[in-house]
Biopython code that builds the backbone (N, CA, C, O; Angstrom):
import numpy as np
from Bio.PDB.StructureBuilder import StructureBuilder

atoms = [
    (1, "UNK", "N", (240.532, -60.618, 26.343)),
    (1, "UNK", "CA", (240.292, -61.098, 27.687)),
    (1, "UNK", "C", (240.096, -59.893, 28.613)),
    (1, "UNK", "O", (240.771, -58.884, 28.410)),
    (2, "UNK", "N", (239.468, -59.926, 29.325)),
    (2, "UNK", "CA", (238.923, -58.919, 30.161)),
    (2, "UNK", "C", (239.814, -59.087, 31.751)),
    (2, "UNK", "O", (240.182, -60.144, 32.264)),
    (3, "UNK", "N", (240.015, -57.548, 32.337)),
    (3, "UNK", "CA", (241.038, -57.780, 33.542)),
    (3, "UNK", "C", (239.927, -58.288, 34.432)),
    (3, "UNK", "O", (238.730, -58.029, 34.309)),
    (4, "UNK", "N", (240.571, -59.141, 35.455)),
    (4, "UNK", "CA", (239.962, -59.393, 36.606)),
    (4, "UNK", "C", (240.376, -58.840, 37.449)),
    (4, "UNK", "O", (241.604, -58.757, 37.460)),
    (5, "UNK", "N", (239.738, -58.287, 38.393)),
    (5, "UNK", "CA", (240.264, -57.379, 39.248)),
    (5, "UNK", "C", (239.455, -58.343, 41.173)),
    (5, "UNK", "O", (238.360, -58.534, 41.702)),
    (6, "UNK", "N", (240.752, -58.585, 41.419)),
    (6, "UNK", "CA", (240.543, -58.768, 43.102)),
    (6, "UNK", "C", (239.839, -57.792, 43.708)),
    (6, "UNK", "O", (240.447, -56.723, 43.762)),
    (7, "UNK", "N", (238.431, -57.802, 44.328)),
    (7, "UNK", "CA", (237.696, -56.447, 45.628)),
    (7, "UNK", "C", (238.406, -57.026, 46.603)),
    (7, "UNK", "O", (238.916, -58.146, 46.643)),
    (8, "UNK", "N", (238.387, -55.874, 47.640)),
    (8, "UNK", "CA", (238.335, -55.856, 49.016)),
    (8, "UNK", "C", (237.940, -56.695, 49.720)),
    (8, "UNK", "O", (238.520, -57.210, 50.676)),
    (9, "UNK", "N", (236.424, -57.006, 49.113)),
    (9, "UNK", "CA", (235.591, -58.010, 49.960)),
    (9, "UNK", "C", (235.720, -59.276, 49.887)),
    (9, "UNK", "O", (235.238, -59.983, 50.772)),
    (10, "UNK", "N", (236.577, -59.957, 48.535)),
    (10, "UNK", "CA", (236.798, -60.768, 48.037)),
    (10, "UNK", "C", (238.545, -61.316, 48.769)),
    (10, "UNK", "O", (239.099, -62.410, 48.665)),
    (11, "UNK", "N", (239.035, -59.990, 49.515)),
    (11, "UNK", "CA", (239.806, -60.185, 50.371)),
    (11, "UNK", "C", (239.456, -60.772, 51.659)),
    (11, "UNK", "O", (240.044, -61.708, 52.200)),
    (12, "UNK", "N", (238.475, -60.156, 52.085)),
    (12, "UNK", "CA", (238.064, -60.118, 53.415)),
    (12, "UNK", "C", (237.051, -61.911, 53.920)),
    (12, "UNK", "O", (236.797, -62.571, 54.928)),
    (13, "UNK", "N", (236.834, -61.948, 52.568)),
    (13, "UNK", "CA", (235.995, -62.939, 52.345)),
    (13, "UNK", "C", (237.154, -64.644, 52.746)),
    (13, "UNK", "O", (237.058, -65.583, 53.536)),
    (14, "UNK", "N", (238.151, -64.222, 51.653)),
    (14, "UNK", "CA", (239.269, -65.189, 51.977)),
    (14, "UNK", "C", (240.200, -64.997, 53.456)),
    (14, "UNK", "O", (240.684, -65.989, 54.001)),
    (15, "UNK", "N", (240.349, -63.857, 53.920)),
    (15, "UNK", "CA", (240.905, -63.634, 55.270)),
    (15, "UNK", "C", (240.258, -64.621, 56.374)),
    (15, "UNK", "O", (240.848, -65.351, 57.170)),
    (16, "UNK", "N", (238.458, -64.371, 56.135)),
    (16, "UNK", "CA", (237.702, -65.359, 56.833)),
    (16, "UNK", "C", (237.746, -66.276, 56.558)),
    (16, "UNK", "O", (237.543, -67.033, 57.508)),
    (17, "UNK", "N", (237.844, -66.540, 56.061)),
    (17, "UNK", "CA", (238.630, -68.308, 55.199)),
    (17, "UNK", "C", (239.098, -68.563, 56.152)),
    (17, "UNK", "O", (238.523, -68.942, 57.172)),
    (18, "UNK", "N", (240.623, -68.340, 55.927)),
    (18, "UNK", "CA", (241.685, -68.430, 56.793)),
    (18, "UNK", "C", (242.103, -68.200, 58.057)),
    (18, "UNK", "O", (243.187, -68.350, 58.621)),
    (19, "UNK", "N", (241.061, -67.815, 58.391)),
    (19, "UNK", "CA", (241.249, -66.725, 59.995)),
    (19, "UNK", "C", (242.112, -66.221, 59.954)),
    (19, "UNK", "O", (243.123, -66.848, 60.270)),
    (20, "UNK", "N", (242.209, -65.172, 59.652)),
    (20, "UNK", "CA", (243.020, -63.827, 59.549)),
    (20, "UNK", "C", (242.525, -62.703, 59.729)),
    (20, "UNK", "O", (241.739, -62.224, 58.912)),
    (21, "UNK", "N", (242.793, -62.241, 60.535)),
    (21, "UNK", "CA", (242.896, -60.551, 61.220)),
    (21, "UNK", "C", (243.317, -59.306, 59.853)),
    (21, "UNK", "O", (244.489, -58.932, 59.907)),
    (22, "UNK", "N", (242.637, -58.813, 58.935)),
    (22, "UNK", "CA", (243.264, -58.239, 58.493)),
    (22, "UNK", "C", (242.741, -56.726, 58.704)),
    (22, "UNK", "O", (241.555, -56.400, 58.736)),
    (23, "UNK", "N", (243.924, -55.805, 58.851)),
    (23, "UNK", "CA", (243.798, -54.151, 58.854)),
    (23, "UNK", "C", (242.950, -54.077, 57.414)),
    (23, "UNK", "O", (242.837, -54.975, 56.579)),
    (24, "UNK", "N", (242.277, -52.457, 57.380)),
    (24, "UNK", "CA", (241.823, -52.041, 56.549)),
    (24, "UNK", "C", (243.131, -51.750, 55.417)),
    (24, "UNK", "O", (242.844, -52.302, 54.355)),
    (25, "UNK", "N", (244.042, -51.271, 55.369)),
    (25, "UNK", "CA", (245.242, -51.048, 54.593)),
    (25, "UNK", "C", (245.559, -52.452, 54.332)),
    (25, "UNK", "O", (245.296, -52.699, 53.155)),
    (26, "UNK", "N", (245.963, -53.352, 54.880)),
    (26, "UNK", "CA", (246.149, -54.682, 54.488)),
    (26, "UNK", "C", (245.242, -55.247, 53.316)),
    (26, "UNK", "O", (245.825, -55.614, 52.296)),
    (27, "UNK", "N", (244.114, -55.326, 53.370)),
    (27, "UNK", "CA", (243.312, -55.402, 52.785)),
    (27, "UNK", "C", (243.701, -54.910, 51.436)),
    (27, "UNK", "O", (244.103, -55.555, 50.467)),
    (28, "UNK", "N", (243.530, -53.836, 51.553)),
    (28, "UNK", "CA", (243.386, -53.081, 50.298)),
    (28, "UNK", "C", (244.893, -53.194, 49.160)),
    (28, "UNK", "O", (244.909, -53.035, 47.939)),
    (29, "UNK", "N", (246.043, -53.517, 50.085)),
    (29, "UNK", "CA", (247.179, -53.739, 49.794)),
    (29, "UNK", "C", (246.770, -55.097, 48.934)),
    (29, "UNK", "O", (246.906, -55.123, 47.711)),
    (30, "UNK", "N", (246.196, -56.352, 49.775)),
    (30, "UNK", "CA", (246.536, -57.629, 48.988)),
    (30, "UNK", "C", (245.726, -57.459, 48.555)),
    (30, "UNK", "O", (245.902, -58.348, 47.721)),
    (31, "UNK", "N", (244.233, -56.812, 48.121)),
    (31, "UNK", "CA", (243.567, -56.968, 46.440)),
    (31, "UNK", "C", (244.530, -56.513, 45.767)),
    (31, "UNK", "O", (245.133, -57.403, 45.168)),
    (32, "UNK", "N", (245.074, -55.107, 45.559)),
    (32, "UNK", "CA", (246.083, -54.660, 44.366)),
    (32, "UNK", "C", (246.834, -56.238, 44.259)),
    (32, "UNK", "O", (246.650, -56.840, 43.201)),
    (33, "UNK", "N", (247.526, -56.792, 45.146)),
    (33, "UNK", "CA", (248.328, -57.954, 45.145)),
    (33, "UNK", "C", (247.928, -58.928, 44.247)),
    (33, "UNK", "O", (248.606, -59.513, 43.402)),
    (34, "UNK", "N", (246.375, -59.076, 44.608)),
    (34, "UNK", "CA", (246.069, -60.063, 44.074)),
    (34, "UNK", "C", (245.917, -59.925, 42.562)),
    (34, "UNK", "O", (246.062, -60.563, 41.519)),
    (35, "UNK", "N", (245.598, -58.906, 42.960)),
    (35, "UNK", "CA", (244.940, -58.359, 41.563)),
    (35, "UNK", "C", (245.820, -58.715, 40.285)),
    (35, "UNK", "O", (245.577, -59.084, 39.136)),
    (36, "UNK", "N", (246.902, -58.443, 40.996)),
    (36, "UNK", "CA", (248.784, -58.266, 39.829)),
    (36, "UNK", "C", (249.150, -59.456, 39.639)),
    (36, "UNK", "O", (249.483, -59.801, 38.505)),
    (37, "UNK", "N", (249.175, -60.519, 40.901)),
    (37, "UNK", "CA", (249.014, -61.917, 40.463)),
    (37, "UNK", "C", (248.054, -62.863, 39.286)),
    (37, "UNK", "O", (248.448, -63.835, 38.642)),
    (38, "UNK", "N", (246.761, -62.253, 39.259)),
    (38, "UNK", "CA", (245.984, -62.832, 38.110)),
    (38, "UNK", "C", (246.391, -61.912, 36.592)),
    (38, "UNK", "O", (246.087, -62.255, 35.450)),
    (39, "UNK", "N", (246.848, -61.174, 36.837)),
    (39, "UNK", "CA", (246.949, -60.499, 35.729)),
    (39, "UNK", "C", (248.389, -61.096, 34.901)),
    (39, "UNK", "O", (248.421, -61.226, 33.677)),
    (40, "UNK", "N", (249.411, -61.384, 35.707)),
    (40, "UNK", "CA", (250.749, -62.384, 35.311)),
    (40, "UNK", "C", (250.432, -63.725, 35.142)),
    (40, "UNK", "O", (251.134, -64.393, 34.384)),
    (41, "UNK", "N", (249.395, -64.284, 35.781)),
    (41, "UNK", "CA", (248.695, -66.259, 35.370)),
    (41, "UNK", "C", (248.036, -65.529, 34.106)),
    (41, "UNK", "O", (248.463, -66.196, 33.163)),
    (42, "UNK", "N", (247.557, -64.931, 33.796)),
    (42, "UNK", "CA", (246.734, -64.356, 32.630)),
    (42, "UNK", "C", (247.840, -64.031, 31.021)),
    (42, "UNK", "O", (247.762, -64.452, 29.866)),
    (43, "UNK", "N", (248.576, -63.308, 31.568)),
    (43, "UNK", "CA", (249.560, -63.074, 30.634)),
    (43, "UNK", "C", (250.213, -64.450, 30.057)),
    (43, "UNK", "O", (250.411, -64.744, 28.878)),
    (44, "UNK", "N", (250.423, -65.026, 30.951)),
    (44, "UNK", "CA", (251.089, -67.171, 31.110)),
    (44, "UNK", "C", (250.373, -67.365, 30.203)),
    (44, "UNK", "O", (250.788, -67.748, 29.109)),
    (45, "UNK", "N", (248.899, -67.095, 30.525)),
    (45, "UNK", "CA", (247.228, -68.128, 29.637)),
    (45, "UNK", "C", (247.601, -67.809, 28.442)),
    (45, "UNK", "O", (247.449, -68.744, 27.657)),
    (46, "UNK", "N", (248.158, -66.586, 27.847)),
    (46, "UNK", "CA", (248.098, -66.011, 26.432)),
    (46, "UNK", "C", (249.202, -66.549, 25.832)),
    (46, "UNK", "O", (249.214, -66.435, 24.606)),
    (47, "UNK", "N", (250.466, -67.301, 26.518)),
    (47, "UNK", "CA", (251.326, -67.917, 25.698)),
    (47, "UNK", "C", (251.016, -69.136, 24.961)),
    (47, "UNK", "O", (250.672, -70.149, 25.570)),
    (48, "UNK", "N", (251.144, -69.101, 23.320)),
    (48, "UNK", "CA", (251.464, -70.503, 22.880)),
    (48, "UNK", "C", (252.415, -71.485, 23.204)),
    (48, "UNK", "O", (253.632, -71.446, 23.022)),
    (49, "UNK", "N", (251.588, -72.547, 23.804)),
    (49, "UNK", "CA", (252.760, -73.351, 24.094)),
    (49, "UNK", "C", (252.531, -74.607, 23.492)),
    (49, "UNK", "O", (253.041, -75.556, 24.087)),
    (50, "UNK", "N", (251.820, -74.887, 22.346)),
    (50, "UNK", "CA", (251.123, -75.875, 21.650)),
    (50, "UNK", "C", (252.168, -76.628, 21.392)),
    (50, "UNK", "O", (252.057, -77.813, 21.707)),
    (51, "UNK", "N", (253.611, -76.120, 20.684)),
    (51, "UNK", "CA", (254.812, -76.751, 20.232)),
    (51, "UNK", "C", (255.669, -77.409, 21.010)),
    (51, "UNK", "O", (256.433, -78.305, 20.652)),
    (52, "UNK", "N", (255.460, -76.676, 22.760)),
    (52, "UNK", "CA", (256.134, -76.645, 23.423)),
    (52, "UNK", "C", (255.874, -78.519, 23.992)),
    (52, "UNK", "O", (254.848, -79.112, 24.326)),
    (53, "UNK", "N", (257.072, -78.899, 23.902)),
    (53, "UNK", "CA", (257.252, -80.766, 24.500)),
    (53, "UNK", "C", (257.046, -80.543, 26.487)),
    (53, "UNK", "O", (258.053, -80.221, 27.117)),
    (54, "UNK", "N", (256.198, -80.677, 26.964)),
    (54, "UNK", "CA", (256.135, -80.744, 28.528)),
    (54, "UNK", "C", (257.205, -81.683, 28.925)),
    (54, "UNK", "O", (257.508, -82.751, 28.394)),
    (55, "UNK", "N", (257.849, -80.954, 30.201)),
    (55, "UNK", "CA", (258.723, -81.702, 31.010)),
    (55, "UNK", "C", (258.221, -81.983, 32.316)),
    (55, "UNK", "O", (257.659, -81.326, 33.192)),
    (56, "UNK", "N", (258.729, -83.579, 32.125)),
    (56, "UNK", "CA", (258.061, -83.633, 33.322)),
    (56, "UNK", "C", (259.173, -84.393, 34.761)),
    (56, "UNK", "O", (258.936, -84.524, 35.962)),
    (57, "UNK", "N", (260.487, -84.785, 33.854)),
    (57, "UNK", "CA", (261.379, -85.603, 34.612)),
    (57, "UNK", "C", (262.496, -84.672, 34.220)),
    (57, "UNK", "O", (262.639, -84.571, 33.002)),
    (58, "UNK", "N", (263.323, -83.966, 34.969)),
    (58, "UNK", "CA", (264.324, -83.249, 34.852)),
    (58, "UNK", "C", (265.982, -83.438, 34.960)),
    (58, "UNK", "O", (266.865, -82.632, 34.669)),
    (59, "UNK", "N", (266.085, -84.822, 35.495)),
    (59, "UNK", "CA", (267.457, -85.107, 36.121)),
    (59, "UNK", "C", (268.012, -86.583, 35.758)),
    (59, "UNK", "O", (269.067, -87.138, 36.063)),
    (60, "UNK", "N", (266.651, -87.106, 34.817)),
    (60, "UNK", "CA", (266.873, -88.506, 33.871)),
    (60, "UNK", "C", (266.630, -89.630, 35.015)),
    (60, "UNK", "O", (266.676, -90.810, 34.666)),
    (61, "UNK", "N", (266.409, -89.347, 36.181)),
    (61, "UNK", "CA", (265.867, -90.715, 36.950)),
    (61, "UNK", "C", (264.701, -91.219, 36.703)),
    (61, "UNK", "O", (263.704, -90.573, 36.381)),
    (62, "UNK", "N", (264.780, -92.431, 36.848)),
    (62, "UNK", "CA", (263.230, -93.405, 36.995)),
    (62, "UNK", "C", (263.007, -94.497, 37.966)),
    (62, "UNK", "O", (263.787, -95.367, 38.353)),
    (63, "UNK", "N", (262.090, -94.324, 38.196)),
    (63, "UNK", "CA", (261.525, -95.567, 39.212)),
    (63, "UNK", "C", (262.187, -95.454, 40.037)),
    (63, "UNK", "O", (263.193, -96.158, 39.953)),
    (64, "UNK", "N", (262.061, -94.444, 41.457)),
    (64, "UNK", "CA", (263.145, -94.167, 42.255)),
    (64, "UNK", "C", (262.286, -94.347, 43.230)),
    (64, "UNK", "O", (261.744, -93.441, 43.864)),
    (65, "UNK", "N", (262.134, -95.492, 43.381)),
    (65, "UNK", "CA", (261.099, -96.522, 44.906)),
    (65, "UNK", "C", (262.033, -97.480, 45.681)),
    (65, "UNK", "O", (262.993, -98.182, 45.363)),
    (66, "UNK", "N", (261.201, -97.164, 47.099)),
    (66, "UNK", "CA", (261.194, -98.242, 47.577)),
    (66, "UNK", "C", (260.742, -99.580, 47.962)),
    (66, "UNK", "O", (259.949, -99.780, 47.042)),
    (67, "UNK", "N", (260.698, -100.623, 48.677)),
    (67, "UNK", "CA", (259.565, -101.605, 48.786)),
    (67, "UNK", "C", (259.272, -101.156, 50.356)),
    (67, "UNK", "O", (259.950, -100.976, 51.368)),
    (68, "UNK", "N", (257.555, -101.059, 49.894)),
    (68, "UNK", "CA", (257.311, -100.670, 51.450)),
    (68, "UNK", "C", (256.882, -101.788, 52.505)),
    (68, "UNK", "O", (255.831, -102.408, 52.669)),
    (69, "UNK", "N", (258.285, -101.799, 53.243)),
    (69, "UNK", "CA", (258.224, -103.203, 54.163)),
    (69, "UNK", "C", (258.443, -101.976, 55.742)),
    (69, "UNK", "O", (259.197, -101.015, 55.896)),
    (70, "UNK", "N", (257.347, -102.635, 56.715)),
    (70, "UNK", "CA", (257.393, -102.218, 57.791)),
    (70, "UNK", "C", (258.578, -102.643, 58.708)),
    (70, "UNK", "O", (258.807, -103.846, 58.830)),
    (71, "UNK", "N", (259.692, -101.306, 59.654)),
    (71, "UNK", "CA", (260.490, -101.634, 60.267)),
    (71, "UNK", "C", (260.134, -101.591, 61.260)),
    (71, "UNK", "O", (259.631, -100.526, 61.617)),
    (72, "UNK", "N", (260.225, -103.017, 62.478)),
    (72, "UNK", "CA", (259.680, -102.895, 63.433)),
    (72, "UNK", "C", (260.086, -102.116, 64.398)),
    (72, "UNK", "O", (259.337, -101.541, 65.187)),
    (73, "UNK", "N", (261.488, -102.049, 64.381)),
    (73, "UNK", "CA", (262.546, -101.840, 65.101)),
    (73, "UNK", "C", (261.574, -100.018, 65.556)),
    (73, "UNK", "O", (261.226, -99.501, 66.617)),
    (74, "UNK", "N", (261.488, -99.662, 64.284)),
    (74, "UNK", "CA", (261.079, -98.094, 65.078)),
    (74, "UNK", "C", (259.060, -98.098, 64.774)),
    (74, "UNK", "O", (258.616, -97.273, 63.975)),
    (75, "UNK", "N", (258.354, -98.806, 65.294)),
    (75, "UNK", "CA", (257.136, -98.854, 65.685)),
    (75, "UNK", "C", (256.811, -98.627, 66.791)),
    (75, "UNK", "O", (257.115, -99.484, 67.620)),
    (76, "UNK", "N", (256.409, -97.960, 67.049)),
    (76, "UNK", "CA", (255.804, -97.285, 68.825)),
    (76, "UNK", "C", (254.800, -98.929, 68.973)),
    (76, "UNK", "O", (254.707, -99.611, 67.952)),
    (77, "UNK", "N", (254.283, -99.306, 69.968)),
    (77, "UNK", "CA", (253.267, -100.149, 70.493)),
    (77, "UNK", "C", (251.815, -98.911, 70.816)),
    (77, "UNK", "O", (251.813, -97.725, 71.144)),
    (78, "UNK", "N", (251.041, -99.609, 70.612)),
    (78, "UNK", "CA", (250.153, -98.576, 70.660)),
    (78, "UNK", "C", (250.080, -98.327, 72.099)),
    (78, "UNK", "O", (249.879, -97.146, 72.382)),
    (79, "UNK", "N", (250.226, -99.389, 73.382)),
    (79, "UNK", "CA", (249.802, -99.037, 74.697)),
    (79, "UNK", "C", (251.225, -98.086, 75.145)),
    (79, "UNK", "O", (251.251, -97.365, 76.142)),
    (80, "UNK", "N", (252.262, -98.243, 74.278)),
    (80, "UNK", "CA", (253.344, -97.206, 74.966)),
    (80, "UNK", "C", (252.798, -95.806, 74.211)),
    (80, "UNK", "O", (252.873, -94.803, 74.922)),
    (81, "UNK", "N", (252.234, -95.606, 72.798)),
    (81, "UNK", "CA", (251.744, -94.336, 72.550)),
    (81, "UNK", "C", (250.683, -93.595, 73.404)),
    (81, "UNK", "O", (250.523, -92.382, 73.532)),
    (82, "UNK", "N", (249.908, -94.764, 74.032)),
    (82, "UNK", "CA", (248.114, -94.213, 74.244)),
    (82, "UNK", "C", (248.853, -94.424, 75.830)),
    (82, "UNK", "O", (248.035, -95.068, 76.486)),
    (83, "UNK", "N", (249.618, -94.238, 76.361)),
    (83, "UNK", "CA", (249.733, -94.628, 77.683)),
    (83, "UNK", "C", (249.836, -93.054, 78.729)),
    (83, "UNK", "O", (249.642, -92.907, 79.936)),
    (84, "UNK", "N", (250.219, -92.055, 77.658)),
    (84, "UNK", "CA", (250.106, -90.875, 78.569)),
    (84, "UNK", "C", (249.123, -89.778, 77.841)),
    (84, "UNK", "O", (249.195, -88.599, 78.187)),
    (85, "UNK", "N", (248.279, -90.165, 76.907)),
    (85, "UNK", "CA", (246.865, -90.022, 76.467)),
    (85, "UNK", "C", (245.810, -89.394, 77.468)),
    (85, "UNK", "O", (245.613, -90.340, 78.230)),
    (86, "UNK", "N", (245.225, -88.622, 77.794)),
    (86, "UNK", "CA", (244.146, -87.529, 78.903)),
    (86, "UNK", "C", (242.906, -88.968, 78.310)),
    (86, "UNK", "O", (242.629, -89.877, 79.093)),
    (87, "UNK", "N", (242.432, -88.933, 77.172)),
    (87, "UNK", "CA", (241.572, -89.755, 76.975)),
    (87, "UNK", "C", (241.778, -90.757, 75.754)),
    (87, "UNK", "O", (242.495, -90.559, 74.774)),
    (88, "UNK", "N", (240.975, -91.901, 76.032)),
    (88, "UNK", "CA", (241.492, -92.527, 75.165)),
    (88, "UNK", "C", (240.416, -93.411, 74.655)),
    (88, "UNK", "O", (239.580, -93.597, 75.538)),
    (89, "UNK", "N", (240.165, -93.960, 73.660)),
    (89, "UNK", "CA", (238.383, -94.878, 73.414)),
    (89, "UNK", "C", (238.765, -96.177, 72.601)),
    (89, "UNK", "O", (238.778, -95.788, 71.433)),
    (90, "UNK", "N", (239.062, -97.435, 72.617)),
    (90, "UNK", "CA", (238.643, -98.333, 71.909)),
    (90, "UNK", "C", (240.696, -98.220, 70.965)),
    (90, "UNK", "O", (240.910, -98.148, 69.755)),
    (91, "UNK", "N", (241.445, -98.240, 71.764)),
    (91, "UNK", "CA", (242.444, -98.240, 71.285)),
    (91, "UNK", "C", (242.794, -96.931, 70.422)),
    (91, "UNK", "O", (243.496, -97.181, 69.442)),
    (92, "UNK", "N", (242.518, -95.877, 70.559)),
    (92, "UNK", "CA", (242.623, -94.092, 70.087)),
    (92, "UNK", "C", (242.530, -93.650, 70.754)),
    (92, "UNK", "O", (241.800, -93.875, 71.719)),
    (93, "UNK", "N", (243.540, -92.421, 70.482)),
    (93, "UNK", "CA", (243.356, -91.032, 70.863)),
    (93, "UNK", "C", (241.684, -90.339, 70.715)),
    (93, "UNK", "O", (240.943, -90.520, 69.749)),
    (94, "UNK", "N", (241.353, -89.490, 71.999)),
    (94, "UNK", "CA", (240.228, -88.813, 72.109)),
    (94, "UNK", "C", (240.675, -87.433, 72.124)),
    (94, "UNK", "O", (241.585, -87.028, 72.847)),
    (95, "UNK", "N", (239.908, -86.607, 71.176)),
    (95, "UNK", "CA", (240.408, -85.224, 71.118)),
    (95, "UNK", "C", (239.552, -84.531, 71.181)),
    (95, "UNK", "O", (238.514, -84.984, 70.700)),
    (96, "UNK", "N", (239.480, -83.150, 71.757)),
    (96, "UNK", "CA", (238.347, -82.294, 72.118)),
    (96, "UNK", "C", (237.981, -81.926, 70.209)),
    (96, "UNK", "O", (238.702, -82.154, 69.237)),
    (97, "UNK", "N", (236.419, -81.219, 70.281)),
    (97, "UNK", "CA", (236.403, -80.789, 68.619)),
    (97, "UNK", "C", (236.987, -79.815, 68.417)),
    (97, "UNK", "O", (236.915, -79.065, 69.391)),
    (98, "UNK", "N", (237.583, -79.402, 67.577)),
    (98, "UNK", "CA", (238.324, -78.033, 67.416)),
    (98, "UNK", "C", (237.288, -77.163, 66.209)),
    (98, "UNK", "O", (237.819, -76.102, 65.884)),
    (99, "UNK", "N", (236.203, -77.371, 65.646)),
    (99, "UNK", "CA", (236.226, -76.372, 64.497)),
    (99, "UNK", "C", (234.956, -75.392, 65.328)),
    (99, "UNK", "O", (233.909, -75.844, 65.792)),
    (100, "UNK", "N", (235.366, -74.082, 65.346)),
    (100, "UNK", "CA", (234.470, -73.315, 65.786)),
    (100, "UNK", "C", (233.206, -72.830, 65.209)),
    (100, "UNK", "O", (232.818, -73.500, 64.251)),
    (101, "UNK", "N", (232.269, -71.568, 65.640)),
    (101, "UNK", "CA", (230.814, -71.340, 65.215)),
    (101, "UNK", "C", (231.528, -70.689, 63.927)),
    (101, "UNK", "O", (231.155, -70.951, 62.784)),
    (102, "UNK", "N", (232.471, -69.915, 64.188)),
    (102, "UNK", "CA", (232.290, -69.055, 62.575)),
    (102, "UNK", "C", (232.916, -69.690, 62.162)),
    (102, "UNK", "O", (233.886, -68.974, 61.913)),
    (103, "UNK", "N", (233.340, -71.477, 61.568)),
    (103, "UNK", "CA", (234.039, -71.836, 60.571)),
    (103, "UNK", "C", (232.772, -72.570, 60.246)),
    (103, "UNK", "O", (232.635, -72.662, 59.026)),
    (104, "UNK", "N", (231.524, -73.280, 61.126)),
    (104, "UNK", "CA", (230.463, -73.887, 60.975)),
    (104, "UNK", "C", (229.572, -73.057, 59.851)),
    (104, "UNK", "O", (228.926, -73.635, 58.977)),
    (105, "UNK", "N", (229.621, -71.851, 59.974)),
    (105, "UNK", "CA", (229.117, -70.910, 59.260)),
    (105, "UNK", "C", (229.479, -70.909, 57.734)),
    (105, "UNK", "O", (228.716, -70.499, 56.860)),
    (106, "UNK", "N", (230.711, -71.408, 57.521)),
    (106, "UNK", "CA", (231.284, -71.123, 56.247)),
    (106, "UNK", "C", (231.088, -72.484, 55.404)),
    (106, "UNK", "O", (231.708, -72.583, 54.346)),
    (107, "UNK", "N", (230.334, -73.432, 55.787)),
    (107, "UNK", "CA", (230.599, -74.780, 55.722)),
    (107, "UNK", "C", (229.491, -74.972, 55.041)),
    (107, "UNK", "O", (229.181, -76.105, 54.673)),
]
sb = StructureBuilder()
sb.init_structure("model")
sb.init_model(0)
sb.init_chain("A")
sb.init_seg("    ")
for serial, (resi, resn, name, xyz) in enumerate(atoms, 1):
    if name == "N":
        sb.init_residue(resn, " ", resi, " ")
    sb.init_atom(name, np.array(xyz, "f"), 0.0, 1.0, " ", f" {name:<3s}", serial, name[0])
structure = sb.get_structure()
């Protein structure tokens, strides 16, 4: 298997993702980071675990539901929610758009 190695740009690339401000040292810090992280999921990939029985319930419970019945007692009314609302349309909340030009960009 061949190393994969995290770039810089591949940092910078995900920073913009996320909107994140990152320093040039930052940067360069979380590729090594990243870098060390794929290399330990990688090491994981190389274990046999063919024998291995998956767990998936740890503490012996089952069927640990409820019935989903609405309590009225704590239901807001919608005209007491929407009542101090700036705008409001057709029984909703009206909200300004939030996603900006450089997330339009990434889209």
């Amino acid at each position: 298997m061949h190393k994969i190695i995290v770039t810089p740009e591949e940092v910078k690339k995900i920073a913009k993702l996320a909107n994140l401000k990152l320093q040039n040292d930052e940067v360069n810090l979380f590729a090594d980071q990243f870098t060390q992280t794929v290399d330990v999921i990688n090491e994981l990939n190389e274990i046999d675990t063919t024998q291995i029985v998956g767990t998936y319930q740890v503490n012996g419970l089952s069927n640990v539901t409820r019935e989903d019945e609405v309590d009225l007692s704590r239901v807001l009314p919608q005209e007491i929610a929407l009542r101090e609302a700036k705008k409001t349309h057709n029984g909703f909340f009206v909200v300004d758009r939030l996603i900006d030009s450089d997330a339009e960009e990434l889209l």
